[in-house]
N, C-alpha and C positions, 0 to 999 in steps of 0.2 A: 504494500500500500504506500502510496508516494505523501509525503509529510507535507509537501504543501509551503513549507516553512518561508519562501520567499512571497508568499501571494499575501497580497495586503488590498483594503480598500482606501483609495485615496478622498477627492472630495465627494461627497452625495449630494446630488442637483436637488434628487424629488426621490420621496419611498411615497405615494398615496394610494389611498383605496376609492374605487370607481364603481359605479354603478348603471348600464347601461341599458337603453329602454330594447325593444324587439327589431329585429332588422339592423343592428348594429353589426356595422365594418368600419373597418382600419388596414391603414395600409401606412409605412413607414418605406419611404425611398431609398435612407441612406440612415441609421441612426448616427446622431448628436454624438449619445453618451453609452457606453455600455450598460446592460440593467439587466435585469427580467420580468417576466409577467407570469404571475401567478393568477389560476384560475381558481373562483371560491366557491363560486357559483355561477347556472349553467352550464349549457354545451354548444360548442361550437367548433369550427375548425384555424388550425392554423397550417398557413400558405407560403412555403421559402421561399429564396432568389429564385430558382429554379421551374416551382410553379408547384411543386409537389404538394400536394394536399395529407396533414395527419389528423386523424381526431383529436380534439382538446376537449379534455372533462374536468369536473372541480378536483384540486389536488394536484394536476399539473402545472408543473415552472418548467419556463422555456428561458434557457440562461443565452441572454444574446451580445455580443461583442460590437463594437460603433461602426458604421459601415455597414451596415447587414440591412437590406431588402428584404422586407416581410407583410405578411396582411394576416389579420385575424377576424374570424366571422364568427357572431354569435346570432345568428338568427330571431333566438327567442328572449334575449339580450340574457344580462347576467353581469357579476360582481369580478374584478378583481383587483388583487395589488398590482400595479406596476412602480419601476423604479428607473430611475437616471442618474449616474456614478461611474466614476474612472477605477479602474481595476487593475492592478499592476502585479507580475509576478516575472518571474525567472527559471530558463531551463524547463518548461510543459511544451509539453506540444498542444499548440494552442488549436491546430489543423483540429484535434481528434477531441476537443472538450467543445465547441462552440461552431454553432450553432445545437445547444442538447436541453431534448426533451424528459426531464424523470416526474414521476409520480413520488410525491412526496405522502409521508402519514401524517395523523393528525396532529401530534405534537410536536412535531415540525412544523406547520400550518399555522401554529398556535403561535409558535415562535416568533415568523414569517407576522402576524399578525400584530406582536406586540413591538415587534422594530420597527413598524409601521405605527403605530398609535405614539410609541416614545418620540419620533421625527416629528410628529403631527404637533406636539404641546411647545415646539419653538422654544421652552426653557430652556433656561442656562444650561449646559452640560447633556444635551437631550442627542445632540448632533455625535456626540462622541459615543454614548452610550449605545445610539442605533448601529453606530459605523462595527462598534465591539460587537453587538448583537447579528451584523450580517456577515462580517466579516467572520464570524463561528461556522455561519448556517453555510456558508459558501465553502469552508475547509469540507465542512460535511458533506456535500454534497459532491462536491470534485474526489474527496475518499471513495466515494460509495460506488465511483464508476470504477469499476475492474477494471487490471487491466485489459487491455484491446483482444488479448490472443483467446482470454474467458468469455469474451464477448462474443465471438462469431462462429456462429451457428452453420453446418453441413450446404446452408441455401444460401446465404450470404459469404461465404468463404466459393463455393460452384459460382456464383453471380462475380465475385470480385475476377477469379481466372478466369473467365470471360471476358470482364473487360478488359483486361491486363493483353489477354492475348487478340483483342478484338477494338481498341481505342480507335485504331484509325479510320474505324466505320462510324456507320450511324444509327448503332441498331437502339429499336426502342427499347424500353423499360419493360413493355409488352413479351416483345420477341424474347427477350434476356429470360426474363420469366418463364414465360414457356419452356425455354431450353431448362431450368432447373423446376419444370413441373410446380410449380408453385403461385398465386395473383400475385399480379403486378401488387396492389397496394399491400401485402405483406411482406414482397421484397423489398419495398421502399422502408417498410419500417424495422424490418430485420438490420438492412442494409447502414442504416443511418446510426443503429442504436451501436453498431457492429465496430463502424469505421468511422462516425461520429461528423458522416456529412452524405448528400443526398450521392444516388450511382452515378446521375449524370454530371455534378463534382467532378465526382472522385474521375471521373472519365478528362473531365477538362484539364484536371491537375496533372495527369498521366500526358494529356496532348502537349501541355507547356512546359513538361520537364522534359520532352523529346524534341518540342524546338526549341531549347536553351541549345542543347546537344548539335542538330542542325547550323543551327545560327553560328555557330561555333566553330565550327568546322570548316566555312566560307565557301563550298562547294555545290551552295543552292541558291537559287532567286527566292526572295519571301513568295513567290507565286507559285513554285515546286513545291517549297512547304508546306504554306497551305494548303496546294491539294493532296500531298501525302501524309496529313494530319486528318482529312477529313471534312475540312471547312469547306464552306461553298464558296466563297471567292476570298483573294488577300484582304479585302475591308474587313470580314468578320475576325479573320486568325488575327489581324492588327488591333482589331478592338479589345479582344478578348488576352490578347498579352501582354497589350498594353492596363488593363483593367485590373490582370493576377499581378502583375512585375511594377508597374508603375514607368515603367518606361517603353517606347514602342519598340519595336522588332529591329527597323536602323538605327534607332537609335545604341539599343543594345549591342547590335553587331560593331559600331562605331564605339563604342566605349570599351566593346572587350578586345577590338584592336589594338587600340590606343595604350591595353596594359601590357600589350604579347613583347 
């Protein structure tokens, strides 16, 4: 079990608890601050970058990092905590904890509820007391995830070698499934819990760690690349590397020249 010992809460924006009427959505383009949202009440769903739909029931925290694209639906509306705070830690792999959905119990809930009510009274020393109080519930909860190799299950390990041996195509979520006999939306949730981000991720991460590789090597046009990644034309493979990497594709190749 990994101690955690460098993960700390920095400042906390907002812990509040919400209430929402029927036909409630949200959608978040790019988060501000790192947080989560706790479900207290209600059912509804939540919706990744990717588009991937899971169910969300009361008792679920979806612990989310800043940057992350998401939408939540609750139909028949419903209660929860959310929260907005910076998060800082060292040496996790950050890839395989965040974007993660657990089911929490009650007493943790309880918890969840009272770091929420002590933030809420703006007294003196209220700020620090909630930061000690999440900053507990968050060790716990980063514990509770085993590690990665206890997590992946006969369907989700058959799903991952397919992609691994298949990234450069396009296959659906559908077809992938099929080949390991099992629906599409129980691969997505095996998948996620497994490797702790959606298959078509984990697919994109696999295409950008192979044109790092390309790029690198200087014996392709970015328009070879992209098509032996997969991409339907160099606009998308430039978007999307530019999106993972933060720098574009010449630009990249220009920079790791520059150090050769």
């Amino acid at each position: 079990m990994i101690a955690y010992k460098d993960f700390f809460i920095g400042h906390i924006y907002t812990v509040v608890k919400k209430t929402e009427d029927i036909d409630f959505s949200f959608e978040n383009m790019a988060r501000d601050w790192d947080g989560f949202v706790l479900l207290t009440e209600g059912e509804g769903k939540f919706v990744d970058e990717q588009g991937n739909v899971e169910n969300f029931m009361p008792g679920d925290i979806v612990l989310l990092r800043r940057g992350y694209h998401y939408q939540i639906r609750l139909p028949y509306g419903g209660s929860y905590i959310t929260s907005a705070l910076d998060i800082y830690f060292k040496g996790l792999e950050e890839k395989s904890l965040f974007p993660r959905i657990l089911h929490l119990d009650e007493e943790t809930i309880e918890c969840f509820e009272k770091a929420t009510a002590v933030f809420s009274t703006h007294e003196e020393g209220s700020v620090v007391q909630s930061r000690i109080l999440l900053t507990s519930l968050y060790v716990k909860m980063l514990q509770s995830i085993e590690p990665r190799s206890n997590l992946i299950n006969k369907e989700a390990k058959a799903a991952e070698r397919i992609v691994r041996r298949t990234f450069r195509e396009n296959l659906s979520v559908t077809e992938i499934a099929n080949q390991c006999s099992i629906s599409p939306s129980y691969l997505r949730a095996c998948f996620l819990r497994a490797y702790g981000m959606s298959l078509t991720k984990y697919r994109e991460q696999l295409r950008i760690e192979e044109a790092e590789i390309l790029i690198r090597c200087g014996f392709f046009k970015l328009s070879e690349i992209a098509e032996q990644l997969g991409y339907c034309d160099v606009f998308h493979f430039t978007k999307n590397f530019t999106r993972a990497k933060g720098i574009s594709p010449a630009k990249y190749r220009e920079k790791y020249q520059k150090e050769l």
